[in-house]
C-alpha positions as CSV (number, residue, x, y, z in Angstrom):
1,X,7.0,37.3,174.2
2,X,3.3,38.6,172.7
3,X,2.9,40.9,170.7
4,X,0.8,44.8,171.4
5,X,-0.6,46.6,169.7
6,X,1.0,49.8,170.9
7,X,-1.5,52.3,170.0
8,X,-3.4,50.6,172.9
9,X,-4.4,52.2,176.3
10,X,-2.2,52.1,178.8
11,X,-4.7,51.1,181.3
12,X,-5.7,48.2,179.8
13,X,-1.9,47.4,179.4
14,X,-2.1,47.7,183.4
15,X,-5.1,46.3,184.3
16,X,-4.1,43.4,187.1
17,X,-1.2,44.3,188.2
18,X,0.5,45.7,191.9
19,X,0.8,49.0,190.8
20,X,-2.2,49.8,188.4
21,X,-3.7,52.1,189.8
22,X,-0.8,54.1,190.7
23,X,0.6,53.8,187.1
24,X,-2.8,54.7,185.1
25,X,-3.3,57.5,187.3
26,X,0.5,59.2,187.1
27,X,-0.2,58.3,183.2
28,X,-3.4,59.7,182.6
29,X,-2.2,63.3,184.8
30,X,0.7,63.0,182.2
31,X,-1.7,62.6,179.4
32,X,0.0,59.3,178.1
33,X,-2.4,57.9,177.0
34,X,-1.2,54.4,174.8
35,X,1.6,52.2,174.9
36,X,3.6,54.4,172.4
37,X,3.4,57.2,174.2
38,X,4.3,55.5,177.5
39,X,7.7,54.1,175.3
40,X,8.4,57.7,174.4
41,X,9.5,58.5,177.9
42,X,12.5,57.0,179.6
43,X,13.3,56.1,183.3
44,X,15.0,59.6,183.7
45,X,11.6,61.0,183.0
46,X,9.6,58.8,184.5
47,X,11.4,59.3,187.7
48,X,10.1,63.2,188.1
49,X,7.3,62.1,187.6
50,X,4.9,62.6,191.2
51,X,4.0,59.1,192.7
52,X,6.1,57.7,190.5
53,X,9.0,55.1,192.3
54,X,11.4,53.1,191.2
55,X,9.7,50.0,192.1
56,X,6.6,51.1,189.6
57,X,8.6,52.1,186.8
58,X,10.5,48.5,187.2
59,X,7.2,46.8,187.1
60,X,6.8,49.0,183.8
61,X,9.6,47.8,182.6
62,X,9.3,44.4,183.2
63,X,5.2,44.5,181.4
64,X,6.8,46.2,178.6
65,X,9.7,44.1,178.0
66,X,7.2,41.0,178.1
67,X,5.8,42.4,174.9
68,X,9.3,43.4,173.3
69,X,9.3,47.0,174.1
70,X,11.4,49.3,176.6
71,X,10.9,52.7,177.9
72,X,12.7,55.0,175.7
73,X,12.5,52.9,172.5
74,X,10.2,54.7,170.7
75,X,12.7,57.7,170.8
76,X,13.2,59.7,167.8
77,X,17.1,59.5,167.1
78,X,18.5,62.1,163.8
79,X,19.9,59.9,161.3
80,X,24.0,59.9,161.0
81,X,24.8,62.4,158.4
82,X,26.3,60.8,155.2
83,X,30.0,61.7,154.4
């Protein structure tokens, strides 16, 4: 597994790849701009996304997961309250 800096672009995260082009474009019309801001959306969202299928968002997740990360992960979740 190596290691991202996820503050960088998504394009260069999907450089060489099948889908690339189809994935920086629907990302850049989405203004997501980094790898964060991609893991801030999950597949549910992805999926409305125009020219978006589920093929590309698998090859998304497969990329991130090489690199320890998952759409959605970077969700902000309210802490448990305390009894």
């Amino acid at each position: 597994m190596e290691k991202i800096d996820i503050n960088q672009n998504v394009g260069e995260l999907f450089c060489e790849e099948p889908f690339a082009l189809r994935i920086r474009k629907v990302c850049g019309s989405h203004e997501i701009v980094s790898v964060r801001d991609l893991c801030l959306h999950t597949n549910q969202d992805l999926i409305r996304f125009r020219h978006l299928g589920h093929k590309s968002i698998a090859h998304i997740g497969d990329i991130l997961s090489r690199h320890g990360l998952r759409l959605g992960c970077l969700l902000y979740t309210s802490p448990s309250p305390r009894d």
